[in-house]
C-alpha positions in Angstrom: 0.0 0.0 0.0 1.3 3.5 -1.0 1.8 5.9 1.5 0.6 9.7 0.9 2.9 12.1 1.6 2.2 14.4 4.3 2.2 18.0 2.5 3.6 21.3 4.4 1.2 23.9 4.7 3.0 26.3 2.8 2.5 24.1 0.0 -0.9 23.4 0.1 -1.5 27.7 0.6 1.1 27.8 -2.2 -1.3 25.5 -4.6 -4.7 27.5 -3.7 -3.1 30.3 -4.9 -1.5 29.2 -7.9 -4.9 27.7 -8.6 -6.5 31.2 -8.5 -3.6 32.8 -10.5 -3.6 33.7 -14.5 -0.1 33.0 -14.4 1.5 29.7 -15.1 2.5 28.5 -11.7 5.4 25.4 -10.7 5.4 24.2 -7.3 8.1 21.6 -5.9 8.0 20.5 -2.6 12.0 21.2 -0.8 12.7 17.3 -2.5 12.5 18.8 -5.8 9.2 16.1 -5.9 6.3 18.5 -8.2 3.7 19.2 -5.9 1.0 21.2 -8.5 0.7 23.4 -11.4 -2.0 25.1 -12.4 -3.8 25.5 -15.4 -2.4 27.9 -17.1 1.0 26.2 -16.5 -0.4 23.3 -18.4 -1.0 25.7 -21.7 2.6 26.0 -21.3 4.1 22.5 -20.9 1.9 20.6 -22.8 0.3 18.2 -20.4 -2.6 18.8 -17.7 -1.6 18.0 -14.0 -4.3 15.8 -13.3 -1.7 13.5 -16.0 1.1 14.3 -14.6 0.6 14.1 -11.4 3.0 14.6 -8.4 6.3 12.8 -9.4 10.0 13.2 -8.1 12.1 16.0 -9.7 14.5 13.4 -11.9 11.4 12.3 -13.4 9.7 15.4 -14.2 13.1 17.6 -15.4 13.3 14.7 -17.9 9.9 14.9 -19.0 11.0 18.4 -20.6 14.0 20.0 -22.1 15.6 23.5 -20.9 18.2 25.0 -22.7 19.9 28.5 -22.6 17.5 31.1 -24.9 20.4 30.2 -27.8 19.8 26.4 -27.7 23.0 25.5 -25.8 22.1 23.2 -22.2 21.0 24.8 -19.1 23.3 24.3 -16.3 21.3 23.3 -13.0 22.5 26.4 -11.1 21.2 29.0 -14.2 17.6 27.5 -13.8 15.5 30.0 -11.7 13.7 27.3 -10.0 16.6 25.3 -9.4 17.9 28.1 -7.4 15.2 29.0 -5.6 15.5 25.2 -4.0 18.7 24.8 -3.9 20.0 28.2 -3.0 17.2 29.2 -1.4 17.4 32.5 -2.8 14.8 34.3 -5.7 15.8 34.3 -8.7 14.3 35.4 -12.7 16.0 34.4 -16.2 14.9 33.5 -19.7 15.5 29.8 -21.1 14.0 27.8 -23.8 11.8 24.9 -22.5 10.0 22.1 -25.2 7.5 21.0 -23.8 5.4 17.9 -22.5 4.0 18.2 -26.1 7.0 18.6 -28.3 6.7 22.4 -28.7 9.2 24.7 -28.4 8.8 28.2 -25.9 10.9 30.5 -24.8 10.2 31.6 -21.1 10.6 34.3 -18.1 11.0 32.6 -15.1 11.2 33.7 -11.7 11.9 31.0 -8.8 10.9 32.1 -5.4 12.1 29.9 -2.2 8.8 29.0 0.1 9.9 29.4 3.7 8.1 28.3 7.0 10.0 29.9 9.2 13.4 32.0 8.8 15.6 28.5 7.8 13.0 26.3 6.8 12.6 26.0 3.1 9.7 23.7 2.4 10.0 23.9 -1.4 9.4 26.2 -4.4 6.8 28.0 -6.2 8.3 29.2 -10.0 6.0 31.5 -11.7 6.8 31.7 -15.9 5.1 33.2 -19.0 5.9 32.5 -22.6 7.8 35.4 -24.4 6.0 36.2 -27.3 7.9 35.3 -30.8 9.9 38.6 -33.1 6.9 39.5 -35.2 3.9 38.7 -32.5 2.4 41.0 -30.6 
């Protein structure tokens, strides 16, 4: 019998509100293991959460590929969300992501650190938006 993970409460709070927000929304519990993303997160990587579902971060970084904006790979420590967990420290940049779906995006990211207390990081929540393509807009 599988065993449900006991969630934080800063990342069920972090969920409602990305479940209320217009912008695409990441969270990872402080195990890297995804805990949610919202809706409009699925536009974005090319898969809906309910079929995803919650799955540990080897699995899910592997599901999709980041690369610097000019195609080249994205070292761990320049991914935004990356350093939010890992650094615990806010951070923004601009990579290219393909998606769950095979399509291409470029992205903003900014990875913010959640905190329980002053030390305790419990995880991340990484807000992104697809940059519009020269000629759009």
């Amino acid at each position: 019998m599988e065993r449900r993970r006991q969630r934080h409460l800063a990342l069920i709070l972090g969920r409602e509100l990305a479940s209320q927000l217009a912008t695409a929304t990441f969270i990872a519990d402080a195990d890297g293991e995804l805990v949610f993303f919202n809706e409009p997160a699925e536009q974005i990587l090319g898969r809906t959460f309910s079929e995803a579902g919650s799955m540990p971060a080897a699995e899910w970084t592997s599901m999709f590929q980041l690369e610097t904006v000019e195609g080249d790979p994205l070292p761990l420590d320049q991914m935004p969300a990356a350093v939010a967990l890992l650094e615990h420290r806010p951070t923004h940049g601009r990579l290219r992501m393909t998606g769950f779906d095979g399509v291409q995006r470029v992205l903003s990211v900014t990875g913010i650190p959640l905190f329980s207390s002053r030390v305790e990081c419990v995880g991340m929540l990484a807000l992104f938006w697809q940059e519009d393509a020269p000629g759009d807009g």
